[in-house]
LOMARMAR-519872 format. One record per atom (N, C-alpha, C): residue in one letter; x, y, z. Coordinates in pm, whole numbers, plus 50000, padded with zeros to 5 digits. Layout:
N
aXYZ;...
***
This chain:
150
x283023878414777;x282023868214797;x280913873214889;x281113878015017;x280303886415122;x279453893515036;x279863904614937;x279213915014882;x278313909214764;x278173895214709;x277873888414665;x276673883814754;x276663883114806;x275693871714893;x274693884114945;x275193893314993;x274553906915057;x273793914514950;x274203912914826;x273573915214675;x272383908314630;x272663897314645;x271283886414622;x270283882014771;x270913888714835;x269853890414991;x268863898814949;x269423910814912;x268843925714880;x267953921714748;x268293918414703;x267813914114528;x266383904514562;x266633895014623;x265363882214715;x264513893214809;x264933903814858;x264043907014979;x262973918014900;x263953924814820;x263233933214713;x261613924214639;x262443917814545;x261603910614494;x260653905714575;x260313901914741;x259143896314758;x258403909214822;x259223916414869;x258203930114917;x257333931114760;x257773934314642;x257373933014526;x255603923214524;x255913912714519;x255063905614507;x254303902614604;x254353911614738;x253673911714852;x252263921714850;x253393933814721;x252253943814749;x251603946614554;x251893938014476;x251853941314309;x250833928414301;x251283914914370;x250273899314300;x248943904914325;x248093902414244;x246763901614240;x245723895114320;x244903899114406;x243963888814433;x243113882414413;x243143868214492;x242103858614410;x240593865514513;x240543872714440;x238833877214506;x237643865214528;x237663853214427;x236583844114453;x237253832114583;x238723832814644;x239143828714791;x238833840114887;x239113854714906;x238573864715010;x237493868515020;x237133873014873;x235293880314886;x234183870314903;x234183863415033;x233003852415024;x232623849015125;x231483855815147;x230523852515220;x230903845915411;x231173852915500;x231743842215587;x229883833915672;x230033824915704;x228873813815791;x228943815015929;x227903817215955;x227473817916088;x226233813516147;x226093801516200;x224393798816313;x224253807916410;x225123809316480;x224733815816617;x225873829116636;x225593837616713;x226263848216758;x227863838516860;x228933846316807;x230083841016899;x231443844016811;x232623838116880;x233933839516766;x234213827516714;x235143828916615;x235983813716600;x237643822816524;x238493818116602;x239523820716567;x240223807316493;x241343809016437;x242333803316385;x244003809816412;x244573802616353;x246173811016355;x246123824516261;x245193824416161;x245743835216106;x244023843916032;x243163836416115;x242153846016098;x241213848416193;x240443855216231;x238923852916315;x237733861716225;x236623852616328;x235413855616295;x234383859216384;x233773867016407;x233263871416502;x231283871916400;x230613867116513;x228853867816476;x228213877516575;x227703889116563;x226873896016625;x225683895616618;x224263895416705;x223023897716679;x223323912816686;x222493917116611;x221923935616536;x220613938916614;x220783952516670;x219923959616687;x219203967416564;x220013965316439;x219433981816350;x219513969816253;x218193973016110;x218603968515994;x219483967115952;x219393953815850;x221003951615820;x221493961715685;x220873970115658;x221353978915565;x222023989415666;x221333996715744;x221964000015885;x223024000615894;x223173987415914;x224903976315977;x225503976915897;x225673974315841;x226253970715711;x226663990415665;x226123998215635;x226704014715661;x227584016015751;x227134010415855;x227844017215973;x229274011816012;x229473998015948;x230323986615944;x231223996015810;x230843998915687;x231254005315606;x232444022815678;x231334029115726;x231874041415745;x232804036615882;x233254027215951;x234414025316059;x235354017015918;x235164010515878;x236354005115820;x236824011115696;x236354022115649;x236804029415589;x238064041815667;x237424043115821;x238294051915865;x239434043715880;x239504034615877;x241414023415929;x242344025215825;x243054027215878;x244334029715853;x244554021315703;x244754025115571;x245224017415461;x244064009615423;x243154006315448;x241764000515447;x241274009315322;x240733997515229;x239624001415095;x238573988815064;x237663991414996;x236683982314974;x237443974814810;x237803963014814;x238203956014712;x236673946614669;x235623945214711;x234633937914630;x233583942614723;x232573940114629;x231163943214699;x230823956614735;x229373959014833;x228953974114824;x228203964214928;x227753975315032;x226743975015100;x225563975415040;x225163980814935;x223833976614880;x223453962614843;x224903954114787;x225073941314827;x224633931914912;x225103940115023;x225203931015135;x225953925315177;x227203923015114;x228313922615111;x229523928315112;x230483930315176;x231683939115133;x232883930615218;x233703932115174;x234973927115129;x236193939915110;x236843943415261;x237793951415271;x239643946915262;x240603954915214;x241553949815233;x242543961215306;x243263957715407;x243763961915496;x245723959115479;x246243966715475;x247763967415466;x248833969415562;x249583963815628;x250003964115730;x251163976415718;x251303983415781;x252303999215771;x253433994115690;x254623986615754;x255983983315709;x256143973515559;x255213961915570;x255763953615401;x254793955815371;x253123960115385;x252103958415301;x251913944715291;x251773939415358;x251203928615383;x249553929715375;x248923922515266;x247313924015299;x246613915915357;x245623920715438;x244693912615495;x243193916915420;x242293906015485;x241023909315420;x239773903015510;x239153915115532;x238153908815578;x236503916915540;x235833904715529;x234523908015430;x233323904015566;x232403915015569;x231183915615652;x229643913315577;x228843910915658;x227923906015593;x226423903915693;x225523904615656;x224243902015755;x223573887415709;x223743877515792;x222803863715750;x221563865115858;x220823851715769;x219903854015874;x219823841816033;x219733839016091;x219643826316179;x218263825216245;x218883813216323;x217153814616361;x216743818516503;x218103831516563;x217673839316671;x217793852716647;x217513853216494;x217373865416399;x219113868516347;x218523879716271;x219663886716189;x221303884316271;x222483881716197;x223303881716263;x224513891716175;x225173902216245;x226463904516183;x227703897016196;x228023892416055;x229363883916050;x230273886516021;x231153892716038;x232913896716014;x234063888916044;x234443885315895;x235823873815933;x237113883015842;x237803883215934;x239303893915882;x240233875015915;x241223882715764;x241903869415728;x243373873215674;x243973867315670;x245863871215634;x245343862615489;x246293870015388;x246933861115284;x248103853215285;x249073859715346;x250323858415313;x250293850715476;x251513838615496;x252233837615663;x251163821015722;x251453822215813;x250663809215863;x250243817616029;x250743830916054;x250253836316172;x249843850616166;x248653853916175;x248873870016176;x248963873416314;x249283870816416;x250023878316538;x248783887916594;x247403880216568;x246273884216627;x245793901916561;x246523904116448;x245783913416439;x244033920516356;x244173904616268;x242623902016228;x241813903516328;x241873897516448;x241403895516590;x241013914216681;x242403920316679;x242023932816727;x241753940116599;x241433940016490;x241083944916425;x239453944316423;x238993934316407;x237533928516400;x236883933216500;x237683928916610;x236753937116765;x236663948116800;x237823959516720;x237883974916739;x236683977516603;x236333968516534;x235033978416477;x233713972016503;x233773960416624;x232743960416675;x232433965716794;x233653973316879;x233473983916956;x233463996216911;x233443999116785;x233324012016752;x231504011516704;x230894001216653;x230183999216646;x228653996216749;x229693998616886;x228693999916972;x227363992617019;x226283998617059;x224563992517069;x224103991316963;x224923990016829;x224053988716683;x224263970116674;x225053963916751;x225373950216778;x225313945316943;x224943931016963;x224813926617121;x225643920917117;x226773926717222;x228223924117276;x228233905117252;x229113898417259;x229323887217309;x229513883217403;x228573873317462;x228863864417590;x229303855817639;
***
């Protein structure tokens, strides 16, 4: 009975690593556009968003936003192009592949250009803040090309 039960544990845990890292995404729920008025964050349980004012064109930003999140770890562009203006990265967590996603973007406001980056979990009701240090390690890698938050 034990070896039974330890069989269909294995069999259930299989199967969702499976469908953690094979289901498809709904690209028109991740690849979209995140909103922003003003420069600042907004977190949630399982995503944040961070608004920067830009020093450099937003084609610029938007490169430079490109060539750091390309260097991360398991990170690829699943929608959009910077010629866009848009892009839409997905990010895999080392152990289940768990994906996250977060899509950047330049709007305009009306204390000028703003960079917007919202990193988001699919899967869970918590990502354990790592959308959060994720988002802010490529706006510190990103440097004087963005004005810090205050």
């Amino acid at each position: 009975m034990f070896k039974k039960l330890l069989l269909g544990a294995c069999v259930l845990a299989i199967a969702g690593a499976a469908y953690v890292r094979l289901s498809p995404t709904d690209l028109a729920r991740f690849a979209v556009a995140p909103i922003a008025t003003e420069a600042g964050d907004t977190a949630t349980s399982n995503s944040f968003k961070a608004a920067r004012q830009i020093t450099t064109p937003a084609t610029d930003i938007l490169q430079a936003v490109n060539a750091v999140a390309l260097k991360t770890e398991r990170t690829q562009i699943i929608a959009g192009s910077v010629a866009e203006g848009l892009v839409t990265y997905e990010t895999r967590s080392a152990l289940m592949g768990y994906p996250d996603y977060t899509t950047a973007t330049v709007i305009d406001s009306e204390g000028g250009p703003l960079l917007v980056i919202r990193g988001q979990s699919r899967f869970g009701k918590s990502d354990l803040g790592v959308n959060r240090d994720r988002v802010e390690g490529w706006l510190t890698q990103l440097g004087p090309l963005v004005v810090p938050a205050s």
